[in-house]
C-alpha positions as CSV (number, residue, x, y, z in Angstrom):
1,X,0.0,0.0,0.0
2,X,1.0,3.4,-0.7
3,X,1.9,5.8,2.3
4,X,-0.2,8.1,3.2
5,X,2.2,10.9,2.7
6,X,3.0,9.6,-1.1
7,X,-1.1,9.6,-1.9
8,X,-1.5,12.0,-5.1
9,X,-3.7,15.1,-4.4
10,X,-2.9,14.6,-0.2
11,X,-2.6,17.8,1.7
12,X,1.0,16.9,3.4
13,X,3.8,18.6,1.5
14,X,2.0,21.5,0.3
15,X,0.6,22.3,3.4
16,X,4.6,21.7,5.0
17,X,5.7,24.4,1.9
18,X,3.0,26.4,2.5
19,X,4.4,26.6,6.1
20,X,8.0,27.1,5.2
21,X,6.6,29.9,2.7
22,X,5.0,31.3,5.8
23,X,7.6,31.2,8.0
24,X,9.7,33.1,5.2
25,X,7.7,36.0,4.8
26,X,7.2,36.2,8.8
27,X,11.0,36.6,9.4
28,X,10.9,39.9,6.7
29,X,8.1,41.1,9.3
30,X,9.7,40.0,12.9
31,X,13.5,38.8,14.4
32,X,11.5,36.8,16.9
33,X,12.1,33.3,16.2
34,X,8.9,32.2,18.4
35,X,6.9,33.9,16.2
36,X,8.2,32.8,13.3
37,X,7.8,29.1,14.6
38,X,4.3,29.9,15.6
39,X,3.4,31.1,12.5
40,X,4.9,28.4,10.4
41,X,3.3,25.6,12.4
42,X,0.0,27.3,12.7
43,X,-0.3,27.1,9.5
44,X,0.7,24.3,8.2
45,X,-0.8,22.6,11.4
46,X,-4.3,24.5,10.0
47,X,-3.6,23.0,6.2
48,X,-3.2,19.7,7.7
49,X,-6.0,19.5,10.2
50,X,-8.2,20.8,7.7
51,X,-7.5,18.6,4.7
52,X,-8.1,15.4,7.3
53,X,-11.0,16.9,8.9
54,X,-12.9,18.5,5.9
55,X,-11.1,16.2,3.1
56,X,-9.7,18.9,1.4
57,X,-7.4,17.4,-1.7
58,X,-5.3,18.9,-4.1
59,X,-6.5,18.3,-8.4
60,X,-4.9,15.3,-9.7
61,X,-3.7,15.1,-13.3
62,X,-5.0,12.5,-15.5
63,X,-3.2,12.2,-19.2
64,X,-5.1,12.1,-22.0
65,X,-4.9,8.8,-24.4
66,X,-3.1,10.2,-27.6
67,X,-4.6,10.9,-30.5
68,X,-4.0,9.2,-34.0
């Protein structure tokens, strides 16, 4: 079986980037690393919680047969 982390349109490594991203754009605002930790994992913590609790999913590409 696939792990759950591996599962194509799962919430788990965007919602880590999407972290890291705002964790990024916290330090241009603050020098407090607390912050910036809170930030980071609130969100991704929210992303995460969210995507198991409301089954949020990401779009999944399907290819096309090609044509003759």
């Amino acid at each position: 079986e696939v792990p759950l982390v591996l599962k194509q349109g799962e919430l788990y490594v965007s919602a880590a980037f999407a972290g890291a991203l705002g964790a990024v754009i916290a330090r241009l605002f603050t020098n407090d690393p607390l912050v910036v930790l809170g930030i980071c994992a609130a969100l991704t913590w929210a992303l995460r919680a969210g995507s198991l609790a409301f089954g949020w999913r990401l779009p999944v590409y399907h290819a096309r047969p090609p044509r003759n």
